[in-house]
C-alpha positions as CSV (number, residue, x, y, z in Angstrom):
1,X,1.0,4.4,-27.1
2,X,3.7,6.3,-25.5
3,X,6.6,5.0,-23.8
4,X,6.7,6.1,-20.4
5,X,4.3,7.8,-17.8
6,X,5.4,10.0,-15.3
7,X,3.0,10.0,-12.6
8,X,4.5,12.6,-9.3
9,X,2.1,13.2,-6.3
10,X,2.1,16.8,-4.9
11,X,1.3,18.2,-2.2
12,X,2.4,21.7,-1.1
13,X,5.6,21.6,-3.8
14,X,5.3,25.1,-5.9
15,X,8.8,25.7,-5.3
16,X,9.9,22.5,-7.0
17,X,7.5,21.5,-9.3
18,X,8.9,23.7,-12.4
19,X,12.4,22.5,-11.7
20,X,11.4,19.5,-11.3
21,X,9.6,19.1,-14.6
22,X,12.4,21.2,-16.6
23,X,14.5,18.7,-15.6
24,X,12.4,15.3,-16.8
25,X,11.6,17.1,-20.1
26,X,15.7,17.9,-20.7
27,X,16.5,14.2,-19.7
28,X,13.9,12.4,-21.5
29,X,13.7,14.2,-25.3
30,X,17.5,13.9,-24.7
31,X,17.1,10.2,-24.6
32,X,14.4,10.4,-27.9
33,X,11.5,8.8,-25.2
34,X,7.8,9.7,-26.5
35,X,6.2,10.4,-22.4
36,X,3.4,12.1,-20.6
37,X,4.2,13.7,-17.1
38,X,1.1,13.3,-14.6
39,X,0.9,16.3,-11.7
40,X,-1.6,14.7,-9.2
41,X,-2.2,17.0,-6.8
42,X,-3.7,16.1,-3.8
43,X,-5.2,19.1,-2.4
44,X,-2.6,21.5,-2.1
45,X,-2.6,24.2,0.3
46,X,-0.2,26.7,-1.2
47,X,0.2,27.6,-5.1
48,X,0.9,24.1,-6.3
49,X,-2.0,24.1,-8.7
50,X,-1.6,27.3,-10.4
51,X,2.1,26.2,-10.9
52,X,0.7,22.9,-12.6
53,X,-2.1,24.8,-14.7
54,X,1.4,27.5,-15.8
55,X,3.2,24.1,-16.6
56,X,0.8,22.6,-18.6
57,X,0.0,25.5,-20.4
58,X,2.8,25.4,-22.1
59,X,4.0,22.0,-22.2
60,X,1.1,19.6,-23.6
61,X,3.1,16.7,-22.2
62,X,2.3,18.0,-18.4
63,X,-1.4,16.9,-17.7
64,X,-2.8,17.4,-14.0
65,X,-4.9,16.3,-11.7
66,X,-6.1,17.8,-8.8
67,X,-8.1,16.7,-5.7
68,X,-10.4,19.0,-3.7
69,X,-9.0,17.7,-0.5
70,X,-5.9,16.2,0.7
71,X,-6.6,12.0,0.3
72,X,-3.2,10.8,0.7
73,X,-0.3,9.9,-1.4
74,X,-1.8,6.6,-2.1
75,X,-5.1,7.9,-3.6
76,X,-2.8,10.5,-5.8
77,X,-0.8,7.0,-6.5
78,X,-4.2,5.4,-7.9
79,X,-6.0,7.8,-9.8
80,X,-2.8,8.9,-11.6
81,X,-2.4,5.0,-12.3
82,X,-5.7,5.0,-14.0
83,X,-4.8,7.6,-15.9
84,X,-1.8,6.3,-17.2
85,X,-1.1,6.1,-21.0
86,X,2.4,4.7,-20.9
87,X,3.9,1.2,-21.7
88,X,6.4,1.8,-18.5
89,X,4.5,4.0,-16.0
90,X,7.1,5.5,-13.5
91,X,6.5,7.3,-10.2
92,X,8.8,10.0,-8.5
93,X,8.1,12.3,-5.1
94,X,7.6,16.3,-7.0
95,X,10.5,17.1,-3.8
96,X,13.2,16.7,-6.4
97,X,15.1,14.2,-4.2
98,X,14.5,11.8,-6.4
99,X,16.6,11.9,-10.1
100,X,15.1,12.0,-13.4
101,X,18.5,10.8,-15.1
102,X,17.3,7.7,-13.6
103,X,14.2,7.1,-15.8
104,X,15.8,6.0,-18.5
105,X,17.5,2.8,-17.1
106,X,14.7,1.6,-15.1
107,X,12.7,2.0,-18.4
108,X,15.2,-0.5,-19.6
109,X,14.9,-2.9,-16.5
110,X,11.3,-3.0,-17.4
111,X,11.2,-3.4,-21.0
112,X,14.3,-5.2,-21.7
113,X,14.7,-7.5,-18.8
114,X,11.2,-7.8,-18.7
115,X,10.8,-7.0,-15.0
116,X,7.1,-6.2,-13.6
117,X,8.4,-3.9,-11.5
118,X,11.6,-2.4,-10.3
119,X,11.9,-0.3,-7.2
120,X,14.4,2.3,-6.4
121,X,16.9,1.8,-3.9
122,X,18.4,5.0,-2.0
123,X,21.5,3.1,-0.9
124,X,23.3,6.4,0.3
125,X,20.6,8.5,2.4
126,X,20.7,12.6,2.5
127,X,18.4,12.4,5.5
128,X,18.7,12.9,9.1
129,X,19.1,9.6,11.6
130,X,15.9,10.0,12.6
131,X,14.3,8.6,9.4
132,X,17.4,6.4,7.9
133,X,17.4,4.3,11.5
134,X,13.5,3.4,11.4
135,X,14.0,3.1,7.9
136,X,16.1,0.6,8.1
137,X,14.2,-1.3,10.2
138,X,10.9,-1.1,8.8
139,X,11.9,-2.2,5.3
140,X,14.1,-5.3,7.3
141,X,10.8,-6.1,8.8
142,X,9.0,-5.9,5.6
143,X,11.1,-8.1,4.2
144,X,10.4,-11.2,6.2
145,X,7.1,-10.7,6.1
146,X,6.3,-10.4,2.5
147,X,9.4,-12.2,1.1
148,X,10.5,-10.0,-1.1
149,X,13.8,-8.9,-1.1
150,X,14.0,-5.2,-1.5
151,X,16.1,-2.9,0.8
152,X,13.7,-0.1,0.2
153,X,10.0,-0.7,0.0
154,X,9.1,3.0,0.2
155,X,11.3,4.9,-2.5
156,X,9.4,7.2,-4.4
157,X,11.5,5.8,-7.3
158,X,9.9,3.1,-9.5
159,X,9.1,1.7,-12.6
160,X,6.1,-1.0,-13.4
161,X,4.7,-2.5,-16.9
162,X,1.4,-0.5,-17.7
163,X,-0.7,-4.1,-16.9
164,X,0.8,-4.2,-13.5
165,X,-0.8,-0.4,-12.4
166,X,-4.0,-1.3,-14.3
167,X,-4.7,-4.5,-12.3
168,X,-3.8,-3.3,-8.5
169,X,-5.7,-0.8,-6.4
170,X,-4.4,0.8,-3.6
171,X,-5.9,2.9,-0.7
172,X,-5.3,4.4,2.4
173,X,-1.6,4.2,3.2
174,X,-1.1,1.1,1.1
175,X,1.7,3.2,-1.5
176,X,4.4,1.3,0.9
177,X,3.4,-1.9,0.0
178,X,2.8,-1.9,-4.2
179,X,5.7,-4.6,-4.5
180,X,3.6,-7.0,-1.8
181,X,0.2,-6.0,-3.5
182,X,1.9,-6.6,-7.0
183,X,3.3,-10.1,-6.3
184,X,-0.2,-11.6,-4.8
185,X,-2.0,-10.1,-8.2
186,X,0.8,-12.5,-10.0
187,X,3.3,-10.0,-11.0
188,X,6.3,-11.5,-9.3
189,X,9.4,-10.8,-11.3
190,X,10.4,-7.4,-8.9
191,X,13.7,-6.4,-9.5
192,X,16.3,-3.1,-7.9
193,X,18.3,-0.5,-8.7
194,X,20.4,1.5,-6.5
195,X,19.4,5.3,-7.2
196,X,20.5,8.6,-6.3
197,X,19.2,10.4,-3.6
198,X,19.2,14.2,-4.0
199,X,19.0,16.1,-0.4
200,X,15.9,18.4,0.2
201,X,16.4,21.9,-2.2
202,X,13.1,23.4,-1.3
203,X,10.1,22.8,1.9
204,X,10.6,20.3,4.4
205,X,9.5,16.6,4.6
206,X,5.8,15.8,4.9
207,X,6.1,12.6,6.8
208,X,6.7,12.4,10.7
209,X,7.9,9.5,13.0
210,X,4.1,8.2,13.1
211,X,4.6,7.0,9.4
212,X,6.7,4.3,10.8
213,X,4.2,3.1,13.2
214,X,1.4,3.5,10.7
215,X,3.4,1.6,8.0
216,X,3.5,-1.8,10.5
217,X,-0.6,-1.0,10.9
218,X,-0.9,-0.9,7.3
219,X,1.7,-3.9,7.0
220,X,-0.6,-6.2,9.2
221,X,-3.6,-5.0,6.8
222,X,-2.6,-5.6,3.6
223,X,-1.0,-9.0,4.6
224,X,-4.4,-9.9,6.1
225,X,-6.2,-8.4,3.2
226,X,-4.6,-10.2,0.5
227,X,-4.4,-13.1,2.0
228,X,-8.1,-13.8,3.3
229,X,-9.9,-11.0,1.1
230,X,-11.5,-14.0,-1.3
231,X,-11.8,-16.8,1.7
232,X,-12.2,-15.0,4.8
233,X,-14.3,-18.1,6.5
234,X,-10.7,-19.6,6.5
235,X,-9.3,-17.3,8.8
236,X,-12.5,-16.5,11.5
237,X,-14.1,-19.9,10.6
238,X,-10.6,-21.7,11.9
239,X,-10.4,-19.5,14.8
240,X,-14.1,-19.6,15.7
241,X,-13.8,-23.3,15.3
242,X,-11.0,-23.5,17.6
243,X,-12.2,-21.5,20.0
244,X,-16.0,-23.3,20.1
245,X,-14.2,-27.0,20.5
246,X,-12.0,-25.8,23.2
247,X,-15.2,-24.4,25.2
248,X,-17.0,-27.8,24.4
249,X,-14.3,-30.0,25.1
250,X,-14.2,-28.2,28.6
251,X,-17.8,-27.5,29.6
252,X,-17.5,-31.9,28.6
253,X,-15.3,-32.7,31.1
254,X,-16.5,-30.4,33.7
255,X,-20.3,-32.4,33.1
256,X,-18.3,-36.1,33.2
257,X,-16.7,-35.2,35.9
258,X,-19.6,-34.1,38.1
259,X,-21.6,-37.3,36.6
260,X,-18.6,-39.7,37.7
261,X,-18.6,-38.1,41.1
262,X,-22.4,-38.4,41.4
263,X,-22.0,-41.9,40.3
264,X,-19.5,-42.8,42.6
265,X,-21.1,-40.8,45.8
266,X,-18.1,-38.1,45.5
267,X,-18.5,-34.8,46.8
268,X,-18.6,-32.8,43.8
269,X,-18.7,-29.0,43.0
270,X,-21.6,-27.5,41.0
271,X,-20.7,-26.3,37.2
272,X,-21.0,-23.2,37.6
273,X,-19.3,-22.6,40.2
274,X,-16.4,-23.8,38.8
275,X,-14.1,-20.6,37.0
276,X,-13.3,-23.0,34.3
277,X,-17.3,-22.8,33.1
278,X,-17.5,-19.6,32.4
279,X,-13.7,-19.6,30.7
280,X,-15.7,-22.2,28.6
281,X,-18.9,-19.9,28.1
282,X,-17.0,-17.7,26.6
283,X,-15.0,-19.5,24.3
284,X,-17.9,-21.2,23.0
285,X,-19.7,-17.5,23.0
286,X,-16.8,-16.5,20.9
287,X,-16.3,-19.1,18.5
288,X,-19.8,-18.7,17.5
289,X,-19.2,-15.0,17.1
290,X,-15.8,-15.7,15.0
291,X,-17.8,-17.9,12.6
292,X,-20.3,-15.5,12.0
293,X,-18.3,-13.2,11.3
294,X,-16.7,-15.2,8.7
295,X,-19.9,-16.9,7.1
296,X,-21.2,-12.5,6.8
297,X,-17.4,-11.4,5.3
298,X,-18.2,-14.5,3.0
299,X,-21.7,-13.0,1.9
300,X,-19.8,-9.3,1.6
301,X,-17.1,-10.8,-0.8
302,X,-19.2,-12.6,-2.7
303,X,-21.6,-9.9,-3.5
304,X,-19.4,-6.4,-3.7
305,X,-16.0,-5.3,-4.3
306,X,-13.9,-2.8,-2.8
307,X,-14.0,0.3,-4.4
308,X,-12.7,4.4,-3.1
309,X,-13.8,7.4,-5.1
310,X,-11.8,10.3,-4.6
311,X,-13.8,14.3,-5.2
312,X,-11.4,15.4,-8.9
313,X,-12.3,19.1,-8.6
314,X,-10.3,19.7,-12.2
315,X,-8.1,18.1,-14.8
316,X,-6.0,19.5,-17.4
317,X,-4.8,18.2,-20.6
318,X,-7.0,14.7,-19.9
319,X,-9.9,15.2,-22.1
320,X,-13.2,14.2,-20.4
């Protein structure tokens, strides 16, 4: 089994990508380590491919990937986990902002300190305001929420045990969020290290402002989806069961109310034409709806799993 897997997403890096893995290769037979370096390309739009397929022509240790399509860096995240032949498996963006020289340490993090996972921390920033401001407060947010304390959820930079990548799936934009998915599969011992943080040699960032607001979507998700995936009658049944007593508790008093008054020769209002009835209809509509809902999610769990394909037009040095 070999030591470490590199896995590195790319998407529209040519210029990089043989500078990038140059540099891996010099640090790591330097350091003696017996690795594999995974090029997932997720549907590339310049030469990014025909750089890999040059690359791992002549290196047998460079193995790619490539999607027909662009799926995310999540999806590139996942299939290069499965993949994965390594005893440490460590990811890296392919814009060479992130350091190879720091491979070998968080190696040693994970192996020797017996971490699950350690994630990258880019203490000192070569990026503009505009990204190290949100940044800030996303992870700060993130934080509270999942209880992990790590100053940077979404550095490129990390290091996991092979188990930990073998048992976790992620999807969609879920790549920000491996340390919270990690911990709820039982792989709580997350560690940090403070890593360098090269400024931008080649292209231009891939990410936009909207990552941020996507990344609290996605936040709300995963929290929701790890926590209720395996009992969701827990969450709609409690709200559905809320909401139905609160509409029968007032369509109750609205009836004893009108039978005490009719008891007592009171002018009394009809039911319905009270605006409190129909705030009741509904609730009682709803909380029928919510429990539904939860006793079908129950059905759905029970029966299937969760499960994305993504279209692999070619591999290289993978076998079959």
């Amino acid at each position: 089994m070999l030591q470490i897997s590199v896995v590195i997403p790319v998407f529209n890096e040519e210029e990089s990508l043989p500078e990038l893995v140059a540099w891996i290769n010099r640090v790591l037979k330097k350091q003696g380590f017996t690795y594999e370096v995974l090029l997932v390309d997720d549907g590339s739009t310049d030469g990014s491919w025909e750089v890999i397929r040059r690359l791992a022509a002549k290196d047998t240790v460079v193995k790619g990937i490539g999607f027909n399509r662009n799926y995310g860096k999540s999806a590139a995240l996942d299939v290069g986990f499965s993949v994965a032949t390594g005893e440490v498996v460590v990811t890296m963006d392919a814009d060479m902002q992130d350091s190879p020289d720091e491979i070998a340490d968080l190696y040693r993090m994970v192996k020797e300190e017996g971490y699950h996972l350690v994630s990258g921390w880019k203490k000192e920033r070569h990026d503009p305001v505009t990204k190290t401001v949100p940044s800030r407060f996303f992870n700060a947010v993130t934080r509270i929420i999942s209880g992990i304390k790590l100053h940077d959820f979404n550095c490129g930079l990390k290091a996991y045990q092979s188990k930990v990548v073998k048992n976790i799936h992620i999807y969609g934009e879920m790549h920000r969020y491996i340390p919270l998915i990690a911990k709820w599969h039982g792989y709580g011992k997350i560690g940090e290290k403070v890593v360098s943080h090269q400024p931008r040699k080649y292209g231009t960032t891939k990410f936009g402002i909207e990552r941020f607001i996507n990344g609290f979507l996605d936040l709300i998700s995963v929290s929701f989806v790890n926590r209720y995936r395996k009992n969701p009658m827990h969450f709609f049944g409690t709200l559905g069961t809320l909401s139905f007593l609160t509409g029968f508790i007032i369509t109750f008093k609205l009836v004893y109310a009108k039978i005490q008054g009719l008891r007592l020769g009171e002018p009394v209002r009809e039911i319905t034409d009270q605006p409190l009835f129909f705030l009741a209809l509904v609730a009682l509509i709803v909380g029928v709806q919510l429990f539904l809902t939860g006793f079908l999610a129950e059905m759905m769990t029970s029966n299937t799993s969760r499960r994305t394909d993504y279209t692999i037009s070619e591999k290289i040095n993978l076998g079959d």
